[in-house]
C-alpha positions in Angstrom: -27.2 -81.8 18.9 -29.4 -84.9 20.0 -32.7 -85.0 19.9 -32.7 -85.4 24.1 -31.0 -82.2 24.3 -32.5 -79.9 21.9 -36.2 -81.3 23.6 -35.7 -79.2 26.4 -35.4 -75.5 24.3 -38.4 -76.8 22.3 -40.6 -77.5 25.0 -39.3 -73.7 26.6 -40.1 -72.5 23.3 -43.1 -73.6 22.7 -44.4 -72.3 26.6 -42.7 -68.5 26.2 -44.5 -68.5 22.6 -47.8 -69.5 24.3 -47.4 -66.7 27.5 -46.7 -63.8 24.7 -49.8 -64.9 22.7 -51.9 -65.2 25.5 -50.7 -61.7 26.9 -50.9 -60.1 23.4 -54.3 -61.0 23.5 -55.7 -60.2 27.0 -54.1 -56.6 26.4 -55.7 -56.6 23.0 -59.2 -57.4 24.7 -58.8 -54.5 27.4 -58.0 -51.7 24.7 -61.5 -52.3 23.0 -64.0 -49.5 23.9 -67.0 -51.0 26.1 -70.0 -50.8 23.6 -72.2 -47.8 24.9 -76.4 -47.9 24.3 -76.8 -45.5 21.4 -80.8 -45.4 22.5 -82.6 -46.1 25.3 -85.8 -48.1 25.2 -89.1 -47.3 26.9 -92.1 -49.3 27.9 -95.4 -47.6 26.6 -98.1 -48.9 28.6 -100.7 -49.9 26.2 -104.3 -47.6 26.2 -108.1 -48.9 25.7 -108.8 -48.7 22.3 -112.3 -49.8 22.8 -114.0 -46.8 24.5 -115.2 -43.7 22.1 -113.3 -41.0 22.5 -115.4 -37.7 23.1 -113.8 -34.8 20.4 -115.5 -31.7 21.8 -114.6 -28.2 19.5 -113.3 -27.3 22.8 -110.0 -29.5 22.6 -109.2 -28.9 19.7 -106.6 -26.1 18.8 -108.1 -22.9 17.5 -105.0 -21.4 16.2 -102.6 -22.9 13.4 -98.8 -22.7 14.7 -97.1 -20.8 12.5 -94.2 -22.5 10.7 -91.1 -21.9 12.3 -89.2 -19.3 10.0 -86.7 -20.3 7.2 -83.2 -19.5 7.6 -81.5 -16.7 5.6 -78.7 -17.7 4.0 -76.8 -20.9 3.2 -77.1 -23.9 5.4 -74.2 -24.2 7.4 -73.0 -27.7 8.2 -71.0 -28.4 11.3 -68.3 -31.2 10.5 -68.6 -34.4 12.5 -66.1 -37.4 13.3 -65.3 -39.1 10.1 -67.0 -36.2 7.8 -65.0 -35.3 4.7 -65.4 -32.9 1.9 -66.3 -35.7 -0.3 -69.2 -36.9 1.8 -70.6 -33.5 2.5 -70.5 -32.2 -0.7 -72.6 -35.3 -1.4 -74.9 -34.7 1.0 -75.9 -31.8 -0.2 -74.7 -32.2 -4.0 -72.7 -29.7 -4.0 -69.3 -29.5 -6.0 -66.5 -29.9 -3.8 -64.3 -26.9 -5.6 -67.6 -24.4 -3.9 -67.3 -25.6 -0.6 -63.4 -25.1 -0.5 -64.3 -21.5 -1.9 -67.2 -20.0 -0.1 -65.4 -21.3 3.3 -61.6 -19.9 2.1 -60.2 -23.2 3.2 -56.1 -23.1 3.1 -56.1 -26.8 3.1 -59.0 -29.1 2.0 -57.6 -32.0 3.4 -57.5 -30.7 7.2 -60.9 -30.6 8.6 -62.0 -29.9 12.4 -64.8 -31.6 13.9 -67.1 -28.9 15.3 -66.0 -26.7 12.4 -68.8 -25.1 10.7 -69.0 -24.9 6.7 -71.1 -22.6 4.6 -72.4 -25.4 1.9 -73.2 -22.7 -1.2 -76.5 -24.6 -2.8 -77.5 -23.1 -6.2 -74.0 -22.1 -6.8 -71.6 -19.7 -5.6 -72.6 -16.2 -6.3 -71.4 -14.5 -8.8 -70.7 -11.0 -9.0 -72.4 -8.5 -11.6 -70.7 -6.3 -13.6 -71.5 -3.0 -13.2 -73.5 -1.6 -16.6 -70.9 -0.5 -19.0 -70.3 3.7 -19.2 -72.0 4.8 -22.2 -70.2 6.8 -24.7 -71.6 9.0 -27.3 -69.5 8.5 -30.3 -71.8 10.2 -32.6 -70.2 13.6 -33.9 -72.0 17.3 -33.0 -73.6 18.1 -36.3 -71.4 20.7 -38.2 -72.2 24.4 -38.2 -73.8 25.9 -41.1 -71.5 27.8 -43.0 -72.5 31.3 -44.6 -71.9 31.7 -48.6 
């Protein structure tokens, strides 16, 4: 083939190449998820800092709050997007092999999010033996015998 007739399938080429890039592209842009404000910013307006501020007894609080009350029990940690045992059982340095038992999990790999894990800190508990039975191995003493 010449080079005058092989010029027209380049030049097709070269604009069908350019159409699929430019396609691949817009579709590519259209799949991304619109960023979304993870906070929302408020304007404080700013006091007088000048003035003395009158502290009378009344204003302030006569009663401590009380704290609030400490859960019973192990924390429980509810599994987010993108959690793994790994992570979690860094975050609350905690083996990974307690986790997987105090929460019966069939198959560590295969985790919900919103699912909720008991996270065993000290430890898993153990259980305690009962006491041992005691025996009396020591022999009745004989019976005197008459002569």
């Amino acid at each position: 083939m010449s080079a005058r007739r092989m010029l027209p399938f380049i030049l097709i080429n070269v604009m069908v190449s350019a159409v699929v890039v430019l396609a691949i592209l817009y579709f590519w842009e259209n799949q991304r998820v619109e960023s979304v404000p993870l906070a929302v910013q408020t304007a404080v307006a700013p006091t007088d800092l000048t003035s003395p501020t009158d502290f009378s007894a009344a204003a302030l609080p006569t009663e401590t709050p009380e704290p609030p009350p400490e859960p019973e029990g192990p924390p429980v940690h509810v599994v987010k997007a993108g959690d793994t045992l790994a992570t979690i059982a860094q975050i609350y340095n905690v083996p990974i092999e307690d986790i997987i038992a105090a929460n019966n999990l069939v198959n560590p790999d295969f985790l919900s999010v919103g699912d909720q894990l008991i996270i065993p800190v000290g430890g898993l508990a153990t259980a305690t033996p009962p006491p041992p039975e005691q025996r009396w191995n020591h022999c009745p003493a004989p019976f005197p015998r008459s002569p």
